[in-house]
N, C-alpha and C positions, 0 to 999 in steps of 0.2 A: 473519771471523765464521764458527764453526764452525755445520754442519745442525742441530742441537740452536737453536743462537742464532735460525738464519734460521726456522725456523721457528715461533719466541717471537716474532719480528719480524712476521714474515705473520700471526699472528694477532692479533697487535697492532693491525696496519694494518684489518683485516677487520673487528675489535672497535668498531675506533674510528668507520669508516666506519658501520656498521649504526645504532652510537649516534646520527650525525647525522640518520638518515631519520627517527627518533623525532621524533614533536611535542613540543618543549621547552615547558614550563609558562610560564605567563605572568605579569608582573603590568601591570594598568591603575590609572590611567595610565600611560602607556609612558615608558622611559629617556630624558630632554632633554626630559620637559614643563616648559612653561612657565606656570604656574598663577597665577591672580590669588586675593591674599591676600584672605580672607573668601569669596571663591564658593566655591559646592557643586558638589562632583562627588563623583563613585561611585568608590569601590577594589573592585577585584576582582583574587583569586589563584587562577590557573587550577593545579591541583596535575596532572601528567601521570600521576600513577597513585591511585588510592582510600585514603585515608590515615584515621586515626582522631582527629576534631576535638580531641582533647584533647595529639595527637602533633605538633599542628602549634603553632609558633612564629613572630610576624613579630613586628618591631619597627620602630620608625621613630627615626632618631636614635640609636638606641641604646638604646631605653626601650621595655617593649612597648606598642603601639599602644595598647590600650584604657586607658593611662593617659594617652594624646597625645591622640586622639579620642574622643567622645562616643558618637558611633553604632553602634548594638549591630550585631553582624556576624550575618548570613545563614549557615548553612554548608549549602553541598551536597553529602551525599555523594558522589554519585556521577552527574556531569553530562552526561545525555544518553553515558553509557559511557565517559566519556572520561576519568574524573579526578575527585575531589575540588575543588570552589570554593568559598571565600570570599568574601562581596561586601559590605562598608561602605558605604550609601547617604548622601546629602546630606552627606559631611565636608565640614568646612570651618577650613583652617588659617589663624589669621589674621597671625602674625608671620612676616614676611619671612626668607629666608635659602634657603641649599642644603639641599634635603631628602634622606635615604637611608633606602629601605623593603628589608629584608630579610625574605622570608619562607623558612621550612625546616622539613622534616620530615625523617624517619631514610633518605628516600631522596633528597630534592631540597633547591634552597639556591638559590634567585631573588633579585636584587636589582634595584633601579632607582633613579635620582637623579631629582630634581626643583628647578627652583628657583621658589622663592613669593616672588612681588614685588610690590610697594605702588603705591599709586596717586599718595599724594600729594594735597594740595588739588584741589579742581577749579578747572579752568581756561577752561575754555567753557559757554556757556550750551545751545548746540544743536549737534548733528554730521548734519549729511547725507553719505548715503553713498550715491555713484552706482555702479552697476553695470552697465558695460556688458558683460554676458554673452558670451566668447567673443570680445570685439574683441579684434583683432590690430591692427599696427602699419598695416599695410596696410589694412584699414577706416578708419582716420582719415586715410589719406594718399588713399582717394580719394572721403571725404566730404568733407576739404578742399578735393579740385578740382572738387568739384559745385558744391558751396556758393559758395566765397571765388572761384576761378579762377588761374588763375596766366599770368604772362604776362614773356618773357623770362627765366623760372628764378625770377620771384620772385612766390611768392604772394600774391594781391590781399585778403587777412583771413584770419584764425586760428579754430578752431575755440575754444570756449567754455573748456577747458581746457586749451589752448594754452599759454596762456601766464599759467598758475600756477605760482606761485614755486617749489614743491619738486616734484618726482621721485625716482621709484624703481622699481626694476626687483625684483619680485616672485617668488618661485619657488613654485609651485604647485602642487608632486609631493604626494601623500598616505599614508599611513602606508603603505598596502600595494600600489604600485603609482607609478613614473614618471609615467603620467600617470591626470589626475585626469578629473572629470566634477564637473558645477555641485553636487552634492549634500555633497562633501566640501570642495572648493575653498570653497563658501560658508561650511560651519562652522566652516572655520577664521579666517576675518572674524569671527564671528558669536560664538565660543566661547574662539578664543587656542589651540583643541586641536587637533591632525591626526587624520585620521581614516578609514576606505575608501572606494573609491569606491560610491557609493548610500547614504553613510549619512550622516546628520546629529544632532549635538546627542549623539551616544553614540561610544564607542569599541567597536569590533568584536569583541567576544567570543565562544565556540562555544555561546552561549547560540540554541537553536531560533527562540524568540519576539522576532517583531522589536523589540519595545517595553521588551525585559528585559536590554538589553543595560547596561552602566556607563553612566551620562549624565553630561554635563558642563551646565552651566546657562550659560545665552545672554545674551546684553548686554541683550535685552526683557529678561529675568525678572531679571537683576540690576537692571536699574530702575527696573520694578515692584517688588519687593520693597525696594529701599534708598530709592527718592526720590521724588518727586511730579512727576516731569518726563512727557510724553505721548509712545508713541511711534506711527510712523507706517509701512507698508507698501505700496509701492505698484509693480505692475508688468504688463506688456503682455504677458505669458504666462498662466497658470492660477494663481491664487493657492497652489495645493498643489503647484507646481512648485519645483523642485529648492531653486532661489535664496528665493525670497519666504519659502517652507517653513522655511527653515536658520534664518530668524529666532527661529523659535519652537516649532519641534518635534523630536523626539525618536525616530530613527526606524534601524533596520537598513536600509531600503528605503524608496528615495524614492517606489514606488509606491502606497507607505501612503496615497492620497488623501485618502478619506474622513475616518480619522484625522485627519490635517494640518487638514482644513476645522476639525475640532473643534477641534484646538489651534489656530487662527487665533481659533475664538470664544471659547476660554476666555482667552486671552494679553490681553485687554481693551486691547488695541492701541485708540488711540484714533481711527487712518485706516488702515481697510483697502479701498486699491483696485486693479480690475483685470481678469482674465477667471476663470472657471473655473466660472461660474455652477450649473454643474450637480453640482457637490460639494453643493452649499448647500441644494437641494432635496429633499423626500423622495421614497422610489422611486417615489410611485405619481403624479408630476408627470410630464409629458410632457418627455423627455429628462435626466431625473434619472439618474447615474451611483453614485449609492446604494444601498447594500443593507440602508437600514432608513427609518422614518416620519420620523425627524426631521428639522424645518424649521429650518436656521441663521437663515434670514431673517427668521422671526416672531422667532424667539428674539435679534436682532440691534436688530430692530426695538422690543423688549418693555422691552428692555437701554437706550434710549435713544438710539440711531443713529438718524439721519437717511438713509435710502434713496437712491438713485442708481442708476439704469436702463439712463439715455441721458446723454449729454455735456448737454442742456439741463439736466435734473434735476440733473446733479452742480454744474453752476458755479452751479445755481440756489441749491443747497443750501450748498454753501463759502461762498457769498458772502454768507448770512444770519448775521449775527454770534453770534444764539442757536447757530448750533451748534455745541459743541463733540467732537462724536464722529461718525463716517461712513464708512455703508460704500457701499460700490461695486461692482457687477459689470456691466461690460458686452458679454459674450460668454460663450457656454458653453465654448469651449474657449480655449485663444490668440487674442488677437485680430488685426488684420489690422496689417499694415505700414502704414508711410507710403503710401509707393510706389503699391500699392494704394488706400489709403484717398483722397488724394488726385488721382492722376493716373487710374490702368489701370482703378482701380473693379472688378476679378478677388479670385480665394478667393474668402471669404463676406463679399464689403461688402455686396453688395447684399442678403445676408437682413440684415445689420446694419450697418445703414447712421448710425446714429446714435451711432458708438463715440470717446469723445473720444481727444484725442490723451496721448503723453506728459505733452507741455508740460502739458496745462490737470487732466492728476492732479496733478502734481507741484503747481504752484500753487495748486489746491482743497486739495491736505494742507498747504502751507508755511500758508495760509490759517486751516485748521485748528489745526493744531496750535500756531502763534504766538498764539493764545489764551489756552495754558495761559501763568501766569505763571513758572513754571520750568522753563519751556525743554520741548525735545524731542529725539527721535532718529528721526531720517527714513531709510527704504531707499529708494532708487529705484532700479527694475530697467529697462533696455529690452533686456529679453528675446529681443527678434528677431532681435538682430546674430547671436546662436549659432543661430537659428533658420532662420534664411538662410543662415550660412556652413555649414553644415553636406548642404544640398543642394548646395552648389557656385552658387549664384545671388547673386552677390556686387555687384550694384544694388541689390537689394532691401536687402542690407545695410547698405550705403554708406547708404542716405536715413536707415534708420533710426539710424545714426550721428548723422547732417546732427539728429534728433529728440535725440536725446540731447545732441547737443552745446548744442540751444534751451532743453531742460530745466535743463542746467547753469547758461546764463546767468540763469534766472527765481531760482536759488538762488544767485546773484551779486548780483543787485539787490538781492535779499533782504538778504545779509549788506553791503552798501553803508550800511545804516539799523539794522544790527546783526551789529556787528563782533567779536562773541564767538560767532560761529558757524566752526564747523571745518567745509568741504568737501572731499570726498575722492573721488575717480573714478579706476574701475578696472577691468580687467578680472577676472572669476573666474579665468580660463584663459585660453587664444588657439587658433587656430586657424593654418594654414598657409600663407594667401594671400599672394601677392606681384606685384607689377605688375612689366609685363617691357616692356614697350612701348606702341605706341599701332597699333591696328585701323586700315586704309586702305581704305575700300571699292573705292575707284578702280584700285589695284593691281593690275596681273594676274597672273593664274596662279591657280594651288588657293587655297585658304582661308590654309593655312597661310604662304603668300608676302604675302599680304594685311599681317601683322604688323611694323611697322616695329621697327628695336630701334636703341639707338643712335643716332645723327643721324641716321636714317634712319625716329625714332619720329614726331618733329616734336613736337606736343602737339595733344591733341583737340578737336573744336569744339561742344563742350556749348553751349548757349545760355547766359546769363547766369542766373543764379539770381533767384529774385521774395526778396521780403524775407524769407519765413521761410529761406532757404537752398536752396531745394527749384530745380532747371530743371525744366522744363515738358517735357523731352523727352530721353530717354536714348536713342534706337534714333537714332544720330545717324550721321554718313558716318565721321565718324572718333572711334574710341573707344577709352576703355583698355581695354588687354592685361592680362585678370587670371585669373590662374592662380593654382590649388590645388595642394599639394605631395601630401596625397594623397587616394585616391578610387577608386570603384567603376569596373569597367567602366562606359562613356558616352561619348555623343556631343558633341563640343564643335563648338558653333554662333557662337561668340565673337559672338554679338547678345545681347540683353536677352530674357528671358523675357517676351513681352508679353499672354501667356493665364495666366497662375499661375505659381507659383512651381517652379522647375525639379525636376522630378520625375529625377534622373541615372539611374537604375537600377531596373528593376521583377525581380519573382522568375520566374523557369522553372520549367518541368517537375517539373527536380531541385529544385528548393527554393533555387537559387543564383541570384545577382543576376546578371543581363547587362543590358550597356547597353541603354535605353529607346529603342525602334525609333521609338518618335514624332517624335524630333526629327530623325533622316534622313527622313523623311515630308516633315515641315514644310521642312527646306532640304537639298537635296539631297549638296549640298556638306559638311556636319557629318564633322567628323570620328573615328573610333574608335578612342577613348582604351579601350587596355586597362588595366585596373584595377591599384595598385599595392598595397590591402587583401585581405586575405582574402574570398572568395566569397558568404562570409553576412553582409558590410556593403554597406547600400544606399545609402550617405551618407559624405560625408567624418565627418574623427575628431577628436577634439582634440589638442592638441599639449604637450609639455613646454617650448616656449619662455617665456621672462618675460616677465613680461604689467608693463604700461607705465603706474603710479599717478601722479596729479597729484595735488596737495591746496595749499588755502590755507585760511590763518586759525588764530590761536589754534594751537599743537602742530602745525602740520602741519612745522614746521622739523626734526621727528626723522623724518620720512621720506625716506631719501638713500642713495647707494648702492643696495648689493644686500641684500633684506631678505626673510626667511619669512612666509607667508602669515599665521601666525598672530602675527604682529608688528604685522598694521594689526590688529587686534583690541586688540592691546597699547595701542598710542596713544592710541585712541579709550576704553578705558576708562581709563588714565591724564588723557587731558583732561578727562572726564566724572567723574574723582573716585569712581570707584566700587569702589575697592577698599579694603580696613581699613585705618584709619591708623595 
């Protein structure tokens, strides 16, 4: 290669390089969706440089769009500086096959495949969908030795979803990021679509405004709008939280509260229950978190629902056969664990002391909603497991596991006297926890010798469990060894948090987390785990491990193997019949 060539060469390479740092144009939905035939969703073509609406060209199939589609297009010059966009709202394809979207102007040429699939007959009458938020494999492995016990290697009973026929191992990554967070990991349950972390019910486009992003339409508003069937919400966090949220709203940012409360009122969900009370009130209520007059609650109450406060009022109200619609709040923020609720009586039981449990939502909506004569779609969330594993306090965890596992069985009974209901429990995501041994208080030397591992672990001496699953006593002489993979600087105490829930990390001076000097206070012996996250997380992280589904009944036989998140979305609308035939 003559200097003449090499340097045709070097600028070749330089050319080519600079091109990559450019934002390439987009089209949403993204390359490999997998779209259900008749739902609506939004197209958008993000053009990388200002192009003249008349210069631009897309076709699908081969045909231009607006002879495939009905929906007249949006054009935006010039968005937010960045480029010319296109956006077709509400399309909706309803014949099955491989889709290909081509759009081109005289500078750009975007393509993306899709395939649009059929539902088929319906094939169940009801789908409950448990979510246990952030459980890892290691929350069920030591709910189960709370609960059940084990004795010589062999466990003394199975946790609730134990031992359902099908399994699958989940993958949970999101369109823009390895790992996910409950806001996108849920939508994609909820939608069939992948999507960013913090967003729900849209695809992330460079559009400003959180609510103007593409939207893909949700399993509630598929139907509501296609069937007569009731559906139902119910979860032990804030009803505007990540999970409950995904059900029904539409949002760049899951901090969209306010919003969310609205689209929980407008979604006509027929059971909404849980915490968050203070979205629901207007600002000038005492602990309202609003920034305008409106009362969700009159307007809930107006609508035909049946109120719910405290645990007596909610089983009051389920158990009245006039009702068929009910809402529920009973806490303004998250409400409290088992654990707490229960045993320690710490957090806020005591300002709210009458908060029912999982089990008796779950049962006041199965309650509910088995009313309607064509069936229903139930969420249930227990919330706290990611709630918990996320400080590092992995007791609290565990009980609320031991809750989730009790909520399972009441939606077992259930389908025992109706056997066209599909159950499905799973995690969003996981978390990093894993047992390594068993605690020996007796042991001597430092903290850390205390740890038995190996034949050396033994097995722990929890008391026996009372009949909900629950011991009466975790700060026991020998305990499990459970450990977080990863996490802030902190003090590791390998006891039970038996004043609140473990606070690992408070902020400094600099604005950086260091370990919480309260718990060397409390026991002198804690030891100083230096932190394996970055400075500015005060809390462990979620993880890209697969997360561990069970399901019985009705279609749950296609979940096996290794499967995408937005594949239990798939099942469940294919069982439920709700896509064009």
């Amino acid at each position: 290669m003559n200097a003449s060539q090499l340097i045709k060469h070097a600028t070749f390479i330089l050319l080519g390089a600079f091109a990559s740092l450019v934002q390439a144009g987009v089209i949403y939905p993204i390359d490999q969706a997998s779209i259900l035939a008749g739902s609506k969703f939004d197209i958008k073509v993000e053009f990388n440089s200002v192009v003249n609406q008349g210069d631009v060209l897309i076709d699908l199939n081969g045909s231009p769009i607006n002879k495939v589609i009905r929906s007249k297009p949006e054009f935006i010059a010039n968005e937010n500086g960045k480029g010319s966009s296109i956006l077709f709202r509400d399309v909706q394809i309803t014949k099955p096959g491989k889709y290909e979207i081509k759009a081109r102007t005289p500078q750009e040429q975007l393509q993306v495949s899709w395939e649009v699939y059929a539902s088929g007959p319906r094939r169940v009458k009801n789908v409950i969908l448990f979510v246990g938020d952030g459980m890892t494999i290691a929350n069920r492995t030591t709910a189960r030795v709370l609960s059940k016990g084990i004795t010589e290697g062999k466990y003394q009973g199975r946790l609730a979803f134990d031992d359902m026929p099908s399994t699958a191992m989940i993958g949970t990554s999101g369109s823009d990021s390895l790992i996910t967070d409950s806001a996108n990991s849920m939508s994609a349950y909820t939608t069939g679509h992948k999507t960013a972390v913090n967003a729900m019910g849209v695809y992330v486009s460079r559009a400003t405004d959180n609510l103007s992003h593409p939207k893909v339409e949700t399993i509630a508003e598929l139907i509501k709008r296609n069937t007569k069937m009731a559906v139902g919400i119910v979860s032990d966090a804030e009803l505007q939280d990540a999970t409950p949220a995904a059900v029904v709203a539409h949002t760049r940012r899951r901090a969209d509260k306010q919003y969310i409360a609205d689209q929980l009122k407008a979604s006509d969900a027929e059971v909404i229950l849980g915490g968050g009370s203070a979205y629901f009130y207007p600002q000038s209520v005492k602990g309202s978190k609003r920034k305008d007059e409106k009362n969700l609650v009159d307007s809930f109450k107006a609508d035909g629902y049946q109120l719910a406060f405290t645990k007596q009022e909610l089983l009051a109200a389920s158990q009245s056969k006039s009702t068929k619609k009910l809402f529920g709040v009973f806490h303004p923020d998250n409400m409290d664990g088992s654990l707490d609720r229960l045993y320690l009586k710490k957090n806020t039981v005591e300002q709210y002391p009458d908060q029912p449990d999982l089990t008796e939502m779950t049962q006041s909506a199965i309650d509910v909603l088995s009313r309607n004569p064509n069936g229903f779609f139930l969420m249930v969330e227990a919330a706290l497991i990611d709630k918990f594993n996320h400080p590092l306090d992995w007791e609290r965890a565990a009980f609320d596991t031991i809750m989730l596992s009790n909520a399972v069985q009441i939606a077992k009974d259930f389908a025992k006297t109706h056997p066209d209901t599909l159950i499905i429990v799973t995690p969003d995501h996981t978390h990093s926890g894993s047992i390594s041994g068993v605690v020996h208080d007796d042991k001597p030397g430092p903290l850390r010798e205390k740890v038995g591992v190996y034949a050396a672990a033994g097995y722990p001496n929890y008391p026996k469990a009372d009949i909900k699953g629950y011991p009466n006593q975790i700060d026991v002489s020998k305990r499990i060894a459970f450990f977080y993979g990863n996490y802030p600087d902190h003090y590791e105490t390998m006891h039970p948090k038996l004043d609140g829930t473990f606070v690992p990390a408070i902020k400094d001076a600099s604005g950086q987390y260091v370990a919480n000097p309260k718990y060397i206070q409390l026991q002198e012996d804690a030891i100083h785990v230096g932190g394996n996250l970055p400075l500015k997380q005060e809390v462990g992280v979620h993880t890209a491990d697969d997360a561990v589904l069970n399901a019985m009944g009705p279609g749950s036989e296609k979940f096996k193997g290794f499967m995408d998140n937005t594949e239990v979305f798939k099942v469940m609308v294919q069982s439920l019949g709700l896509g064009a035939k």
